[in-house]
C-alpha positions in Angstrom: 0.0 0.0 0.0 1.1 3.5 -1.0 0.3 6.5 0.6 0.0 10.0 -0.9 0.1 13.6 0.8 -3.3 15.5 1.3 -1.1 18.3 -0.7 0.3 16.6 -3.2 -2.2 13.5 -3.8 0.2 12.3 -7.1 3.4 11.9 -4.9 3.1 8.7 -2.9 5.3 7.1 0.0 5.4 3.6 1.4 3.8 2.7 4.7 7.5 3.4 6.5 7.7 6.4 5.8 4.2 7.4 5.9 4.4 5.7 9.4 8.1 7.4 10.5 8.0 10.6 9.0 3.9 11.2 10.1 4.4 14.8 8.8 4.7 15.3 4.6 7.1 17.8 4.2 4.4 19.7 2.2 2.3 19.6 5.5 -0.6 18.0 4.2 -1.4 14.4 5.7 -0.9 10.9 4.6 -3.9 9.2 3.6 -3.9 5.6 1.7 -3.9 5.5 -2.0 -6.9 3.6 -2.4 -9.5 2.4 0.3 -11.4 -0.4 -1.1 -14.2 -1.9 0.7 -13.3 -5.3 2.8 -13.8 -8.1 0.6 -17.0 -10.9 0.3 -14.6 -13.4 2.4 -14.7 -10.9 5.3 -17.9 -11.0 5.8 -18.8 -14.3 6.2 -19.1 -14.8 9.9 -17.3 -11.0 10.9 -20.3 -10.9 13.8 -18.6 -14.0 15.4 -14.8 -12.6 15.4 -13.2 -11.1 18.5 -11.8 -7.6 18.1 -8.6 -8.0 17.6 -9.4 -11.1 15.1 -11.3 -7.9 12.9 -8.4 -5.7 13.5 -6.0 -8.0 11.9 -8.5 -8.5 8.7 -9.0 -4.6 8.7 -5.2 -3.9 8.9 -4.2 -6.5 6.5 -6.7 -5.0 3.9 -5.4 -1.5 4.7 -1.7 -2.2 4.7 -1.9 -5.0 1.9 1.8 -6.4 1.7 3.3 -3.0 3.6 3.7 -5.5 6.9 4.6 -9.1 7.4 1.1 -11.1 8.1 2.6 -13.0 11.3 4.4 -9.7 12.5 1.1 -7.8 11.9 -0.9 -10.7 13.6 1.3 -10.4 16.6 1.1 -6.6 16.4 -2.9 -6.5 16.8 -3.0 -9.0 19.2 -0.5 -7.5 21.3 -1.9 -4.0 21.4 -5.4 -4.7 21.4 -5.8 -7.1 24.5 -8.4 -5.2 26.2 -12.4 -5.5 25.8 -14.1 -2.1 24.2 -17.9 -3.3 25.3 -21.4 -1.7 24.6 -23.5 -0.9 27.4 -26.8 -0.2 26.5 -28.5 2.6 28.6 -31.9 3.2 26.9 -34.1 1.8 24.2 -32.2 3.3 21.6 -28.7 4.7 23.1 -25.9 2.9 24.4 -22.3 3.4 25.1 -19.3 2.0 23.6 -16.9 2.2 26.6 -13.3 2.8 25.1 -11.2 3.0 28.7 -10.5 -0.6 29.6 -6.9 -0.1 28.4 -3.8 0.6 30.5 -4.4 4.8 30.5 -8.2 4.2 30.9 -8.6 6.2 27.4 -9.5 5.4 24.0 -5.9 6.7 23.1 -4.5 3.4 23.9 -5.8 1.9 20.7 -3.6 3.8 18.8 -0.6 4.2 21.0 -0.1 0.5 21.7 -0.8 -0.1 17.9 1.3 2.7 17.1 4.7 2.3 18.9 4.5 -2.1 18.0 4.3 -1.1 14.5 7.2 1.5 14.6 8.9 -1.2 16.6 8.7 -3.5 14.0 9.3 -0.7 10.7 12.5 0.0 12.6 13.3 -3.1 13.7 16.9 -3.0 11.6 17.7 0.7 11.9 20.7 1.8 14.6 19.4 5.7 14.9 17.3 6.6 18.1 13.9 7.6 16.7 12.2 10.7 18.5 8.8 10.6 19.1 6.7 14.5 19.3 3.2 14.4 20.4 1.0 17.5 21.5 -1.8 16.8 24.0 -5.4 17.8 25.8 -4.8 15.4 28.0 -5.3 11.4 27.3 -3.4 11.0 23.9 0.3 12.3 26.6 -0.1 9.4 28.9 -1.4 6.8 26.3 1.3 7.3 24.4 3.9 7.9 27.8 2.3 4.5 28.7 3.0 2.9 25.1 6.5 4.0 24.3 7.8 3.5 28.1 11.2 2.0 28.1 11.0 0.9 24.8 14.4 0.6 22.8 15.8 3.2 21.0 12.7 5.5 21.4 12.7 8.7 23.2 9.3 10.5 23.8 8.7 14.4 24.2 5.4 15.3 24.9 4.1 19.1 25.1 1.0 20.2 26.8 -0.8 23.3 27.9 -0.3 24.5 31.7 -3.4 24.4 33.5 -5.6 23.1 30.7 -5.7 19.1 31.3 -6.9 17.5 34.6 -4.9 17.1 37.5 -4.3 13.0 36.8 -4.1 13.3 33.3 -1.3 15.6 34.2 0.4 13.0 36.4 0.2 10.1 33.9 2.1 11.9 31.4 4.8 13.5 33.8 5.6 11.0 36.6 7.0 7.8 34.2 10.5 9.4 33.6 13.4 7.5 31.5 12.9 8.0 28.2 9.6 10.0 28.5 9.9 14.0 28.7 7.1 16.1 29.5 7.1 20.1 28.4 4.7 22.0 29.7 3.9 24.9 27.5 2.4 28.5 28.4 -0.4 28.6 25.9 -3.3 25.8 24.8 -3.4 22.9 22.7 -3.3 24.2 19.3 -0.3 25.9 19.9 1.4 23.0 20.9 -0.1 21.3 17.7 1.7 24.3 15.9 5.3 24.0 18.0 5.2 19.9 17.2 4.3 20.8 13.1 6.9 23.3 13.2 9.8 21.0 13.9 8.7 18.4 11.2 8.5 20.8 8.8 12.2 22.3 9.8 13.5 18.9 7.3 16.9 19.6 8.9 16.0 19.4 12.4 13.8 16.0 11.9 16.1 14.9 10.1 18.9 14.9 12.3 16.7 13.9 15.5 14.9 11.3 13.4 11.2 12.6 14.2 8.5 11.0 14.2 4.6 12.3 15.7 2.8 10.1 18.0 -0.5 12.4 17.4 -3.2 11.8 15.1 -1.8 13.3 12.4 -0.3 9.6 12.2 -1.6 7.7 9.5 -0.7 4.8 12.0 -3.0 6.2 14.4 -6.4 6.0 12.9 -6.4 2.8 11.5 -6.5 0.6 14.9 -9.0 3.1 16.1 -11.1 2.0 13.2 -11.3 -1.6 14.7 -13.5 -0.4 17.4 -16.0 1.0 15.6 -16.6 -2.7 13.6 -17.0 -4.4 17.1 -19.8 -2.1 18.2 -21.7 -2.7 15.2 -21.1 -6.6 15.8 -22.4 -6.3 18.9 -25.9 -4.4 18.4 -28.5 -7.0 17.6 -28.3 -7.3 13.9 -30.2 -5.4 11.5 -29.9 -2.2 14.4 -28.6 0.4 12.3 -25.7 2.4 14.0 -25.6 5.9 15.0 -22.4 7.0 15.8 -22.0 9.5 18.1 -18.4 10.7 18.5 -17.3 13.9 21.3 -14.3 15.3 19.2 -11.6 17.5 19.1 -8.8 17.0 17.0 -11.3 14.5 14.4 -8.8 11.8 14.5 -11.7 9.1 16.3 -14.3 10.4 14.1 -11.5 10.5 11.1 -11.0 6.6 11.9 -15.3 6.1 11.8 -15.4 7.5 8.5 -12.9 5.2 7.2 -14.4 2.0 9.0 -17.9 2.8 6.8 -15.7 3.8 3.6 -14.5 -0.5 4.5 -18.1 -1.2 4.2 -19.5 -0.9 7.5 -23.1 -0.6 7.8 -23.6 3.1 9.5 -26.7 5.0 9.2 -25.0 8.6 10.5 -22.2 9.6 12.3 -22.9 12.7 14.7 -19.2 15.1 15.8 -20.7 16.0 19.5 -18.0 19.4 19.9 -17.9 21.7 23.3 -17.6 25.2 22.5 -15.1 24.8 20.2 -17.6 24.2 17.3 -15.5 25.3 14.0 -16.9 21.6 12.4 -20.2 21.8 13.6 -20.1 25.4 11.9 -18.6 24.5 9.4 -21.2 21.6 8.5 -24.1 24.6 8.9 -22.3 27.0 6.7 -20.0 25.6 4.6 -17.3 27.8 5.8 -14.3 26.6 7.5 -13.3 29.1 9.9 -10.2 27.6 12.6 -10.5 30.0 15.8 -8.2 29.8 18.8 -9.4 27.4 21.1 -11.0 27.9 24.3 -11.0 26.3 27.6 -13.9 23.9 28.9 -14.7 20.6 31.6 -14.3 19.0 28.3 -10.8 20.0 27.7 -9.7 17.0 25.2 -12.0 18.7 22.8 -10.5 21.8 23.5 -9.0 22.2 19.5 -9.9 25.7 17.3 -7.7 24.3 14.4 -8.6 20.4 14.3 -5.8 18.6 12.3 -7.8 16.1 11.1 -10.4 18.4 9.1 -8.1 18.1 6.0 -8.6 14.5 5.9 -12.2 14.6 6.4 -12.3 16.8 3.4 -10.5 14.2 1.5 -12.7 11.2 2.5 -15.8 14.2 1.6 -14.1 14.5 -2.2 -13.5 18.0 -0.9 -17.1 18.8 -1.1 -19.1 19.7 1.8 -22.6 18.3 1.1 -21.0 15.1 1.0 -19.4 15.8 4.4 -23.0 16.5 5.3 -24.1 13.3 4.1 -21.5 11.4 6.7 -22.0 14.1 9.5 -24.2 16.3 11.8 -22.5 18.4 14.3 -23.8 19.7 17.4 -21.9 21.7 19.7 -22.9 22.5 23.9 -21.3 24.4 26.8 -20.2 23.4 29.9 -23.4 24.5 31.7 -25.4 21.8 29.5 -22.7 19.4 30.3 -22.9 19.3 34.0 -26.7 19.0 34.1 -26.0 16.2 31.6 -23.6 14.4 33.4 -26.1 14.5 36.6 -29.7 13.4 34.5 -27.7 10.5 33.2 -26.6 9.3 36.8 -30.5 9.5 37.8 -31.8 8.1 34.6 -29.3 5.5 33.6 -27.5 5.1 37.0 -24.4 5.3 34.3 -21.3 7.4 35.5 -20.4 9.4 32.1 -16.8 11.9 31.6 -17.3 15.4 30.3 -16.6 14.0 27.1 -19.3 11.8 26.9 -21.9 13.7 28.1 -21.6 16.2 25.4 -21.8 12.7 23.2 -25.1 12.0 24.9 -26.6 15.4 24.7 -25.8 15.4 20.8 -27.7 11.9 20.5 -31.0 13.1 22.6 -30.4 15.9 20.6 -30.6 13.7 17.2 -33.1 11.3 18.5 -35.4 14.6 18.9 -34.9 15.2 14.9 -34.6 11.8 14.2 -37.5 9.6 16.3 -37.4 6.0 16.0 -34.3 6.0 13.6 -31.3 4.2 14.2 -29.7 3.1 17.7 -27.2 5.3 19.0 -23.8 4.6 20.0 -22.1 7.1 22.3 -18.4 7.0 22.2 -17.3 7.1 26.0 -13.4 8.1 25.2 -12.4 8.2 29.0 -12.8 6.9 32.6 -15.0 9.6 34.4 -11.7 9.6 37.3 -9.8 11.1 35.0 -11.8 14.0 35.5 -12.7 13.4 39.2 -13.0 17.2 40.1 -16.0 17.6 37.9 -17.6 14.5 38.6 -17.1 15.6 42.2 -18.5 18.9 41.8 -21.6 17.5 40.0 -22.3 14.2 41.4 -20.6 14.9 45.2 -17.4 13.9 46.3 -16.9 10.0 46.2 -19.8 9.0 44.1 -16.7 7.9 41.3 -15.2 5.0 42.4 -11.0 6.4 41.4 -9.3 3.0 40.1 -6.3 2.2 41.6 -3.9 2.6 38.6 -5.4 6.0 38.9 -5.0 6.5 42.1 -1.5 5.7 42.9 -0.5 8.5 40.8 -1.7 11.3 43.4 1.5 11.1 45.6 3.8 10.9 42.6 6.0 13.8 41.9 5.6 15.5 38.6 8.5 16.4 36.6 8.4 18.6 33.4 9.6 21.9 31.8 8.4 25.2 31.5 8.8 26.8 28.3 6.6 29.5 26.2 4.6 29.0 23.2 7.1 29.7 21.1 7.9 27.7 18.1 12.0 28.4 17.7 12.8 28.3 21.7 11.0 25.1 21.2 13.5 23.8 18.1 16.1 25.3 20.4 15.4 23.1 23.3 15.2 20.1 20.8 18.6 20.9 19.5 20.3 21.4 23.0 18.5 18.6 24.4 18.8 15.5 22.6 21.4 16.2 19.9 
């Protein structure tokens, strides 16, 4: 399998360096020559296979001969060794819980999948490979969690002061060895831009052999695909499937769109935004209009310039009543969210993050456009503890059981650098620190 840059879609690359490099010099985004729907002999029986039995049909379709079928096998089965169940909280919603991994978020699909396949890709090289990634909070410690004391990787991860949760914080600053956290003085999206700005400095990623650990990672979105088949295996068949993603950056809903463009069977997926509603908007108006971001309960959603958009657009053909045909967007505050997160506790007795919350008000808000169509499926992207001062706040304090691999991180000592939002003290710091 080839892949070509969202910029230059007649120049292609091979999976390695689409994998490696993450970053087209051009600074567009790798997406895969061709995606042809899964073949008849899939299938046959695909309600009966496990998840990480789909994921190895799914990424041997999408990689073709770019990975060694036992290496790949091993690959899936390694990274994906955790259950990603449906609980079903009404009639016609339920909730595709996506924290049963190590970090308790739905980042450690792609993380585990991520750093096993660059484990194997570089399996004969002798350079230390650097991996960047920018975060709102769960995609740090997945990928912390992932690359930890793995060989001949080093991990730098930047995140915005005071803008992820307290044990967010700690899981991607307390691991140490060859995990560094920065902690920049400004928000997401302008660690998003510091992290661009040294792959498109070819010198500079050259010489520290860079590679992006963040959605922008082609390697990324296609384990998170997996996830969405096993949902739909697990509704009762002939259900149709209403996807209902809370999103930031677009990567999870990025990696829905591709699962259907396979051949899954999805009646509408639903972006479910905070505040920070340039899709949504966008969806409405037709005009794509990137705004700095702003701060919310929600904060993993916290993105004005989603990365991701581009490659919407290119699974859209670039035309936005197509993008309209995949999507609706709805977009709520924080004040909506809170009450949320309370009426599900009374009606559901289900405990449900910021994030997801603003996933369920988007599917009542659907169902009320939509009656009797479709079952939805809420994408819950992280354990509520993760955000433990807002569940406390709404819900009162120890009504949300903290699990223990969260709680042992409160007495740890966090350890990371302070640096501005500035993109050449940042490539700086690089140089000075790991050349």
């Amino acid at each position: 399998m080839k892949f070509y840059s969202t910029n230059s879609p007649n120049q292609f690359v091979d999976l390695k360096e689409a994998v490696l490099r993450s970053l087209p010099a051009d600074n567009g985004l790798y997406m895969p020559e061709k995606i042809e729907p899964l073949p008849d002999a899939f299938w046959e029986g695909w309600r009966e296979k496990s998840l990480s039995e789909l994921g190895f049909e799914i990424a041997r379709h999408l990689f073709q001969d770019g990975v060694e079928e036992s290496a790949l096998r091993q690959i899936v089965e390694d990274s994906i060794n955790f259950a990603a169940p449906v609980v079903k909280l009404d009639g016609q919603t339920s909730v595709l819980e996506l924290f049963h991994g190590p970090t308790l978020a739905f980042k450690d699909f792609g993380a585990r999948f991520m750093a096993r396949l660059m484990g194997w890709l570089t399996r004969d090289d002798e350079a230390m490979l650097t991996v960047l990634v920018a975060t709102s909070g769960d995609t740090g410690g997945a990928v912390a969690s992932a690359f930890h004391h793995v060989e001949g990787t080093r991990v730098i991860i930047l995140y915005p002061k005071g803008k992820v949760s307290g044990l967010q914080e700690k899981q991607l600053t307390t691991l140490g060895g060859n995990i560094t956290a920065l902690e920049i003085e400004g928000t997401f999206d302008d660690c998003q831009r510091m992290v661009k700005s040294a792959f498109l400095d070819r010198e500079l990623s050259t010489q520290l052999n860079l590679t992006s650990a963040n959605s922008i990672n082609i390697s990324r979105l296609v384990p998170q695909s997996f996830y969405y088949f096993d949902a739909v295996r697990q509704l009762p068949e002939g259900e149709e499937a209403v996807f209902v993603t809370p999103s930031g950056n677009f990567g999870n809903l990025t990696a829905g769109i591709l699962a259907a463009k396979l051949g899954l069977p999805v009646k509408q997926f639903i972006a479910a935004t905070n505040k920070n509603d340039v899709v949504p908007r966008y969806l409405a108006t037709g005009d794509y209009v990137p705004r700095p971001s702003e701060s919310t309960i929600s904060n993993a959603m916290d993105v004005g310039a989603p990365s991701n958009f581009v490659r919407l657009l290119e699974l859209s053909d670039r035309e936005h009543e197509q993008m309209k045909f995949w999507l609706k967007g709805y977009a709520f505050g924080d004040k909506e969210t809170r009450t949320a997160i309370k009426e599900i506790k009374d009606t559901a007795g289900y405990l449900m993050d910021p994030h997801g919350a603003v996933g369920w008000l988007a599917a009542k808000e659907w169902h009320s456009e939509n009656p009797g169509e479709g079952h939805a499926i809420v994408l819950e992207t992280a354990h509520p503890a993760k955000f433990i001062d807002v569940m406390d706040e709404e819900l009162g304090e120890g009504e949300t059981p903290i699990p223990d691999r969260l709680a042992i991180l409160e007495g740890a000592e966090k350890v990371a650098q302070l640096l501005p939002a500035d993109e050449e003290i940042f490539k700086s710091w690089l140089k000075e620190a790991l050349s």
